[in-house]
C-alpha positions in Angstrom: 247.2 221.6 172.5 246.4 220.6 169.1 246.4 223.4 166.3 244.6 223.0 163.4 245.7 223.4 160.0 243.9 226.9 159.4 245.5 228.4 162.5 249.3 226.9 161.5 249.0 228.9 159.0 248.0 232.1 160.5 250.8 231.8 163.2 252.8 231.2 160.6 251.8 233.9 158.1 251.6 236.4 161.7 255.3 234.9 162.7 256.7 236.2 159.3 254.6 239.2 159.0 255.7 240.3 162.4 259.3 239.8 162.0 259.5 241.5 158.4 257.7 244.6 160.4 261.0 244.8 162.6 263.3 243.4 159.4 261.7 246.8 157.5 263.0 249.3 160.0 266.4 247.8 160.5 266.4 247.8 156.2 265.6 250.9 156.0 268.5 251.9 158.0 270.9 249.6 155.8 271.7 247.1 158.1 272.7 244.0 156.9 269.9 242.1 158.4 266.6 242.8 156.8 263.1 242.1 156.0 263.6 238.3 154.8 266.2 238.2 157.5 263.9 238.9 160.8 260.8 236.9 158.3 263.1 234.3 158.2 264.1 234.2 162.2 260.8 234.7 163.6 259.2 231.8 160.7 261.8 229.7 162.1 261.3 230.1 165.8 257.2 229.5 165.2 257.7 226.8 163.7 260.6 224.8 165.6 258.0 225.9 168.8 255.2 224.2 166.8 257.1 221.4 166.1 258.3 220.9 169.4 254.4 220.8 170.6 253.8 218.2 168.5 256.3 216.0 169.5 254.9 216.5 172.9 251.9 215.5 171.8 252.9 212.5 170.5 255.6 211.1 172.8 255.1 212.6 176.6 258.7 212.0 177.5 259.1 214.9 175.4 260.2 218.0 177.0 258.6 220.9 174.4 260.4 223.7 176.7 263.6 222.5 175.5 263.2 223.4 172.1 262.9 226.9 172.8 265.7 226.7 175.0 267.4 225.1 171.7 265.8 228.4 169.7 267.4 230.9 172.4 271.2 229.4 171.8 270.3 229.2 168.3 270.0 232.8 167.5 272.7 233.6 170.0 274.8 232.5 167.5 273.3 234.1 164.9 273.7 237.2 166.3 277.2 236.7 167.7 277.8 236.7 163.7 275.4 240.1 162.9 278.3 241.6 165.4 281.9 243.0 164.0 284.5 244.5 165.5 286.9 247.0 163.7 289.7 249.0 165.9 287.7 250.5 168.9 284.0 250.1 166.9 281.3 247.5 167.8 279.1 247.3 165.4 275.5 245.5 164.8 275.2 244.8 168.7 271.3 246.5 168.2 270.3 244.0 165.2 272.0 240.9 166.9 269.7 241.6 170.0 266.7 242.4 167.8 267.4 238.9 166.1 266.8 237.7 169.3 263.5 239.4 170.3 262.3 238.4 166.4 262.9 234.7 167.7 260.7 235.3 171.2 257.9 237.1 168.9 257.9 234.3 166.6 257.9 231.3 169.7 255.1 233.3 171.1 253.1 233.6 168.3 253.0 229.6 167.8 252.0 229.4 171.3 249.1 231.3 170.7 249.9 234.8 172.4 249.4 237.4 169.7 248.4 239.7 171.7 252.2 239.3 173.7 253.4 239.0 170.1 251.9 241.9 168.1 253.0 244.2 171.5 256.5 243.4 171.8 256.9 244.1 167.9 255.1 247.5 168.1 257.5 248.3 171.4 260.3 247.1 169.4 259.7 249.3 166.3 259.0 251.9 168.7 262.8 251.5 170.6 264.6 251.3 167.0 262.8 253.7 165.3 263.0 256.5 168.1 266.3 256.2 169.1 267.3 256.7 165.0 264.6 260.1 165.5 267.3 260.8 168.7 270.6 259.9 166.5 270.1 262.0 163.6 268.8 265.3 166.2 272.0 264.5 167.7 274.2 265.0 164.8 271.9 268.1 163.7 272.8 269.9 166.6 276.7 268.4 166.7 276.9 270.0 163.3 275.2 273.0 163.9 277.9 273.7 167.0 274.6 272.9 169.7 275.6 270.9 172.8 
């Protein structure tokens, strides 16, 4: 599968675009990984997966799936370092696992699946954004003595 240079840069330019979309809701709420953050991750993970085709391309005992697999362990420990532990809290458990969905939106998007891609960031949104609607009703009605 050759890509040309105009479509690089769209699944590029998508890839970012996509991941800042996720990186804006998890800013907004102050966590430590942000827009460039999750731009950053998903650029990365589109272009590793890019690279990888190429390199299938030109050598065929080159495995391509193995440079996602690389991309998967990659951001695992990326997001082992978005988590902290203080005394009985956890903490940043939802951005390390959003880290790691920003990384499958960005290998899909150099594979060519936007539609895969643009879906899985709108349900994503959608799952951080709602349970912060839940959160804060939650402490509304903790504080105004509602069970």
């Amino acid at each position: 599968m050759y890509v040309g240079e105009i479509e690089l840069i769209v699944r590029l330019v998508l890839a970012a675009i996509l991941g800042a979309i996720i990186g804006f809701e998890r800013e907004a709420k102050n966590k430590p990984a942000g827009v460039r953050t999750h731009s950053l991750v998903s650029l990365g993970a589109c272009i590793f997966t890019l690279a990888s085709i190429g390199f299938g391309l030109l050598d065929a005992r080159v495995e391509p799936s193995r440079i996602a697999a690389g991309i998967v362990t990659g951001i695992g420990f990326l997001g082992a370092g978005a988590i902290f532990r203080s005394e009985n809290k956890v903490s940043g458990l939802t951005t390390a696992a959003d880290l790691w969905v920003v990384a499958a939106i960005g290998l899909a998007v150099a594979l060519g699946e936007y539609f895969m891609a643009v879906t899985a960031t709108a349900i994503a949104f959608f799952i951080l954004y709602s349970a912060r609607v839940v959160y804060i009703r939650k402490s509304r009605n903790r504080k105004a003595g509602k069970r």
